[in-house]
C-alpha positions in Angstrom: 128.1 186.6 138.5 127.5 184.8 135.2 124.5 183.4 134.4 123.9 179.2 134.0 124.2 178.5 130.0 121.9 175.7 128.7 121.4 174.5 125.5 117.9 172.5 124.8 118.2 169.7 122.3 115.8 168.6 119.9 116.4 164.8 119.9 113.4 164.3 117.0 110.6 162.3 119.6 107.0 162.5 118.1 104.7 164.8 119.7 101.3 163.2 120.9 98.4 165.0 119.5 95.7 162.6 119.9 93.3 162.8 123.4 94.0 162.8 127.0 92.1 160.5 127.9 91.9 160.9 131.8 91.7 157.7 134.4 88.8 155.7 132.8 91.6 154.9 130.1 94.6 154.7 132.5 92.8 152.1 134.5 91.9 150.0 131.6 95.4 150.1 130.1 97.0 148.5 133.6 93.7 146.1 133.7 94.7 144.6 130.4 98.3 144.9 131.2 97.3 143.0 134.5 95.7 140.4 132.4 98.4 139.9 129.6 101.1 139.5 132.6 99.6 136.8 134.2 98.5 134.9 131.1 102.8 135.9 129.9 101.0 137.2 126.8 103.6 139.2 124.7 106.5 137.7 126.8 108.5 134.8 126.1 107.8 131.6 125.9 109.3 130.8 129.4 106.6 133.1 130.5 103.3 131.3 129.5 104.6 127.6 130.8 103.7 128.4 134.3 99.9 129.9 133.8 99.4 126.7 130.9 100.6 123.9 133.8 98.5 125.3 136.7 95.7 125.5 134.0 95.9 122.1 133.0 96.1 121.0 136.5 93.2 122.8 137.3 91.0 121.2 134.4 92.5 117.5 134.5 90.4 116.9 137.8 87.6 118.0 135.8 88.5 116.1 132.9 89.3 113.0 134.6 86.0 112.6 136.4 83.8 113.0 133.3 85.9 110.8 131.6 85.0 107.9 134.7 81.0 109.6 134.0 81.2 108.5 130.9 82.6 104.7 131.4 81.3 104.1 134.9 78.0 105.8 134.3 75.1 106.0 137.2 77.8 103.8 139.4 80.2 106.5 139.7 78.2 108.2 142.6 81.6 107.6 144.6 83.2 110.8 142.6 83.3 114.4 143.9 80.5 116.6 142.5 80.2 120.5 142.1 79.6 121.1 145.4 83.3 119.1 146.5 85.6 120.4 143.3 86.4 123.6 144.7 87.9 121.3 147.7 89.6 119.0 145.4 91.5 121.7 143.1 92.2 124.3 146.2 95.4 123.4 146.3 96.6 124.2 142.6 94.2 127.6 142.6 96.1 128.3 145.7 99.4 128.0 144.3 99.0 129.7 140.8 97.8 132.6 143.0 100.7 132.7 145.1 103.1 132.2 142.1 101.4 134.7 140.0 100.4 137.4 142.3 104.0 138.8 143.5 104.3 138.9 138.8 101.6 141.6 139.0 103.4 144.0 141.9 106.4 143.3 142.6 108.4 144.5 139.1 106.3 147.7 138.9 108.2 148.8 142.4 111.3 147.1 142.4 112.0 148.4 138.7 110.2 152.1 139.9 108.0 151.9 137.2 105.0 152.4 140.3 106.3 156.3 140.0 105.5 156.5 135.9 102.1 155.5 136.7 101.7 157.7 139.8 102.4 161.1 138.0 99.5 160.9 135.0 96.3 161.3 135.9 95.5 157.9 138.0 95.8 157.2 141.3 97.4 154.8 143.8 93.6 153.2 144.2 93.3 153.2 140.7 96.3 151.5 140.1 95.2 148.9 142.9 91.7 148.6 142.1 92.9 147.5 138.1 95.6 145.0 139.4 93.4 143.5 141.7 89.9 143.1 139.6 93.0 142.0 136.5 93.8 139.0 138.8 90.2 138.3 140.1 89.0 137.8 136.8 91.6 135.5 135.5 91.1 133.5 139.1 87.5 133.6 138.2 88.0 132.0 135.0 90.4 129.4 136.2 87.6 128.4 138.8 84.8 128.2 136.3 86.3 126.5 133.8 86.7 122.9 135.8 82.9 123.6 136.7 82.0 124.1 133.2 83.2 120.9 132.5 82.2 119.1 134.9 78.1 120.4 134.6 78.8 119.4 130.9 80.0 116.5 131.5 77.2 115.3 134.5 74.3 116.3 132.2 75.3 114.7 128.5 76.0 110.9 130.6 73.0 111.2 132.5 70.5 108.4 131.4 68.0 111.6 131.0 69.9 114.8 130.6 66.8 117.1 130.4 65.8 115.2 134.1 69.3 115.7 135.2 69.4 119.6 134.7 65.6 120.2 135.8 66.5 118.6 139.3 69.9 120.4 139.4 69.7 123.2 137.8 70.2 125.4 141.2 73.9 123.9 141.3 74.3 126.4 138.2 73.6 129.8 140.7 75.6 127.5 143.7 79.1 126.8 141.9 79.0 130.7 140.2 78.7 132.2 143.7 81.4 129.9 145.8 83.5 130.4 143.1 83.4 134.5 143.6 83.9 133.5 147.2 87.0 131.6 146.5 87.9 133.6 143.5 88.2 137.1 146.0 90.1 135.1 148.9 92.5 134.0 146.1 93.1 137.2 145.0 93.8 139.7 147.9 95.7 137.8 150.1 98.6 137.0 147.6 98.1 140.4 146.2 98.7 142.2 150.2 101.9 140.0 151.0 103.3 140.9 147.2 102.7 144.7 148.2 105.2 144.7 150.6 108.5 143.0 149.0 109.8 143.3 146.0 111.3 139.6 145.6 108.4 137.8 143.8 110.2 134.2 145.6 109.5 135.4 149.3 106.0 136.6 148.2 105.1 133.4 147.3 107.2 131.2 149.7 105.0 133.2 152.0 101.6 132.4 151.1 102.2 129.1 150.9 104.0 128.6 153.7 101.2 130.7 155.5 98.3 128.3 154.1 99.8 124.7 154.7 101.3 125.5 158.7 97.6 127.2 159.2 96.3 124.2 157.4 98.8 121.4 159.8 98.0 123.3 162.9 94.3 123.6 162.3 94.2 119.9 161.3 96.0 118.5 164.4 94.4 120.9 167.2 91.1 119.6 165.6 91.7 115.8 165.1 89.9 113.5 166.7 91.4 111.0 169.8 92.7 107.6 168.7 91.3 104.3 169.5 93.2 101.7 171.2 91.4 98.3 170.3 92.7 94.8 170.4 92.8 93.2 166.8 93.2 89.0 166.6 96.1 87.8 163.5 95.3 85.0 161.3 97.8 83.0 163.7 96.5 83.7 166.8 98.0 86.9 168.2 96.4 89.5 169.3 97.7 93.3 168.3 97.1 96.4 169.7 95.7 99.0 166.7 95.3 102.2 167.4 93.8 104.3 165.1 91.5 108.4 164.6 88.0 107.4 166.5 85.0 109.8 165.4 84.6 111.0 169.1 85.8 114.2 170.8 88.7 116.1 169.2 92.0 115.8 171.2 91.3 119.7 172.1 87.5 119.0 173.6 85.4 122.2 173.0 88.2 124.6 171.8 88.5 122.4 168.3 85.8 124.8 167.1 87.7 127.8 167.6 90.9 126.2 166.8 89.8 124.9 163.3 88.9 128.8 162.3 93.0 128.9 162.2 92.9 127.3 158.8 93.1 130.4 156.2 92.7 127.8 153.7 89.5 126.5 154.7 87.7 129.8 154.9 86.5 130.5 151.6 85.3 126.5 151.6 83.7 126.9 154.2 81.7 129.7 152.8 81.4 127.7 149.9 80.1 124.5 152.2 77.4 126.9 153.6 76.3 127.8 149.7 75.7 124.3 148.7 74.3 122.8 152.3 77.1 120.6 152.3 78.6 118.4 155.0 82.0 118.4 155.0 83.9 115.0 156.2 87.0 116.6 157.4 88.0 116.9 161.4 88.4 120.8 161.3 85.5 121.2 159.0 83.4 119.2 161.3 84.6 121.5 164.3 84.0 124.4 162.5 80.4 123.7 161.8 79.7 123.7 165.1 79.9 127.5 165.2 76.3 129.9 163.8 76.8 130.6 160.3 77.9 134.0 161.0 81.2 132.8 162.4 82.7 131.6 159.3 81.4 134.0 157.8 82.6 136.6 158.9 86.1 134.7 159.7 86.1 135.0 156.1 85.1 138.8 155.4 87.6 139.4 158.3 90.4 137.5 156.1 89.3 139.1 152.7 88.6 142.6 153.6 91.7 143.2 155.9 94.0 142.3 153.9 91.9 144.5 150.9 92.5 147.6 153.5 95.7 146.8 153.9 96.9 146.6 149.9 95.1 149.9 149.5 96.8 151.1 152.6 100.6 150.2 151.3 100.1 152.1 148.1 98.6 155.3 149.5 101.5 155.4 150.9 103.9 155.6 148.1 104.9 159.5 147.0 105.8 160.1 143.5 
């Protein structure tokens, strides 16, 4: 019996000599990764149109408002403030995060570069842990940023700025802890749907898909009954007009349990609860009929399962 012959070829890579490092830096190095994919830093320029758009569109609302502060002045009391931005730009934050997530997981597996990271010294939590906190903080910024400006802008065209910011000052602490709330829904629900396909389309055709029939369903299970009343024409006629009353919701007393459908809604609601707001809106006004520690735990239930369940899809992947 001959023995196997093998020949072992020196193909003239550099050795590494410099310091292992360990975890600390593995986790950094797919944290800034993380980062630097979202924002399509170092990739072409086809890359960084997507994140600049849903950026601007995030900020113009902003923008726009203390633009009408600054012409309008003290009469502009009709426009949104802190407490109702987070409202007014959901639906942009919500779609950046469902576009951008599936960017962050879904090449890593479908190209199995997931196994490379695997077999040095991190692990499948570690690897989760830096994508998630990656997209959390650039979530976080993208929710600041339109507050910034619009804090800015509500305290330099008030007629006495110092008086503006001593009686408002607690919107500071208000805004910076809704927008964590809505920053962490953001993040892990996008982030649990991408962990389980690798086509970054279906990811986010998912979540959004998931967010406006939760939203439809929610808002018609919750709406209130129309009223039938006659209405006289200039010429004498007399129309029928029917039209949403403010009275019971077409589902009675169940239009409090139905308006908790709305995934969309939870981390507003949250957010409601943080600036004692009153929120105008059929489901919201169901919803509020519940002890605070419905909703809020509605929304724990929505951030934290998920959470479990991203961890839960990579401990499951073997090198």
């Amino acid at each position: 019996m001959t023995e196997a012959q093998g020949e072992v070829f020196d193909l003239g890579y550099q050795r590494y000599d410099g310091p292992r490092e360990g975890r600390a830096r593995g986790r950094r190095a797919i944290f800034e990764n993380g980062v630097r994919t979202v924002l399509g830093i170092g990739r072409g320029g086809r890359a960084k149109i997507l994140p600049v758009l849903l950026f601007i569109g995030a900020m113009t609302p902003a923008v726009v408002m203390v633009i009408i502060l600054s012409v309008v002045g003290p009469l502009a009391d009709f426009l949104p403030g802190p407490a109702d931005y987070y409202q007014v730009v959901a639906i942009i934050l919500l779609i950046f995060a469902a576009i951008m997530a599936p960017e962050l997981l879904c090449p890593d597996r479908k190209d199995n570069v997931i196994q490379l990271y695997l077999v040095r010294p991190i692990t499948p939590t570690d690897y989760v842990g830096a994508r998630f906190l990656a997209f959390f903080v650039i979530l976080l910024a993208l929710v600041y940023s339109g507050q910034l400006v619009l804090q800015l802008g509500l305290v330099l065209t008030a007629a006495d700025p110092v008086d503006y910011f001593r009686d408002n000052w607690l919107d500071i602490p208000r805004f910076l802890a809704a927008g964590v709330v809505l920053a962490a829904f953001l993040a892990v629900i996008p982030l649990a749907v991408a962990a389980f396909t690798t086509r970054r389309a279906y990811a986010a055709a998912f979540v959004i898909g998931l967010w406006f029939i939760t939203g439809t369903v929610a808002g018609v299970l919750t709406s209130d009954e129309f009223e039938c009343r006659p209405v006289e024409q200039g010429d004498g006629r007399t129309e029928t007009v029917c039209a949403p009353g403010q009275g019971e919701p077409v589902t009675g007393d169940a239009a409090k349990w139905f308006a908790l459908l709305d995934l969309g809604d939870a981390p507003i609601r949250v957010g409601d609860m943080i600036f004692d707001r009153e929120n105008d809106a059929s489901a919201a006004r169901a919803a509020a009929e519940h002890p605070d520690v419905i909703p809020i735990g509605v929304y724990l239930l929505l951030t934290l399962g998920p959470g479990l369940l991203l961890w839960w899809r990579y401990q499951r992947i073997r090198v």
